[in-house]
N, C-alpha and C positions, 0 to 999 in steps of 0.2 A: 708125714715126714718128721722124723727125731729134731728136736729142739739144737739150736746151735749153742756149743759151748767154746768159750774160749779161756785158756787157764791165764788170765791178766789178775784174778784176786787170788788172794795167800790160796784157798783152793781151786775154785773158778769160779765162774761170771758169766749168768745166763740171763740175758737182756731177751725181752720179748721185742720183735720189730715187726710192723704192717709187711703185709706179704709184697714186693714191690713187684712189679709185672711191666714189661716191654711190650707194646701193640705196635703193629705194621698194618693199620684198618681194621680190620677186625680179627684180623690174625695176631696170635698173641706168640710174642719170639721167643720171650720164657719168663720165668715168674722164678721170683726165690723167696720162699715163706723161713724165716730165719725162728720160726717158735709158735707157740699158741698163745693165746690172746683170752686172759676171761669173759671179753665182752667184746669181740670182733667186729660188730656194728657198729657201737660205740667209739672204739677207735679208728673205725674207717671212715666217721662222719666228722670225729675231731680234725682227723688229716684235711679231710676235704673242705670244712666248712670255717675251720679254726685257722691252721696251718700246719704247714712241718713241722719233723720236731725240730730241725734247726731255727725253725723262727722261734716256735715253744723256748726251746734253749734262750735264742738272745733274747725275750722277753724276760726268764727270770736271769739274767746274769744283767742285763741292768736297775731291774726291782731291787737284786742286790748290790749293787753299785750305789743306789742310791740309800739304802739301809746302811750299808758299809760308813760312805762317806758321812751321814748323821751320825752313827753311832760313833766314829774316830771323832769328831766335833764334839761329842758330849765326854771324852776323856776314855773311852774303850782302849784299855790294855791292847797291846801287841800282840796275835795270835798267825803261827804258821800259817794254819788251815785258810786266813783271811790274807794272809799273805799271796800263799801260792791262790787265790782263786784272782786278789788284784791284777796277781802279773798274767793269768791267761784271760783275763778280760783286756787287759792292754795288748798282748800277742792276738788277739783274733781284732781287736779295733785298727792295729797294723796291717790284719791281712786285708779286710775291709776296704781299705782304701786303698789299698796295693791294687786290689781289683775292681774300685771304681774305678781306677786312674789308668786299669790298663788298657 
């Protein structure tokens, strides 16, 4: 299966993602392999034994929350890039509890 692109960078943006697969028993409903994978084992034991990537994700968005917030304490200059990553750590800690609470 051809590699999935999506044109979101100045030319595109090809993310490799675990093949995700739908089962009904042992009947599989369908699968969508979004790319190839260097090491397809390896990525399918981090899924399974590590976590998703969205946990992966919030794992490092608050490693850097907590660099951030040090580094703003020791006098760190104002930078966009540490701006806009503040404010979608605060919009996904909104959505967070939007759906504990729901």
């Amino acid at each position: 299966m051809p590699d999935f692109q999506l044109a979101l960078a100045p030319n595109s943006l090809t993310q490799t993602i675990n093949p995700w697969s739908w089962t009904m028993g042992n009947v599989s409903l369908f699968s969508i392999n979004l790319g190839k994978s260097s090491a397809p084992g390896v990525e399918q034991r981090v899924l399974d034994e590590v976590g998703s990537y969205g946990r992966q994700l919030g794992q490092m968005g608050d490693a850097m929350k907590a660099v951030i917030d040090w580094a703003e304490s020791q006098g760190m200059p104002p930078h966009k890039a540490v701006d806009t990553l503040k404010l979608q750590l605060e919009q996904i800690d909104v959505i967070k509890r939007q759906e504990k609470n729901a």
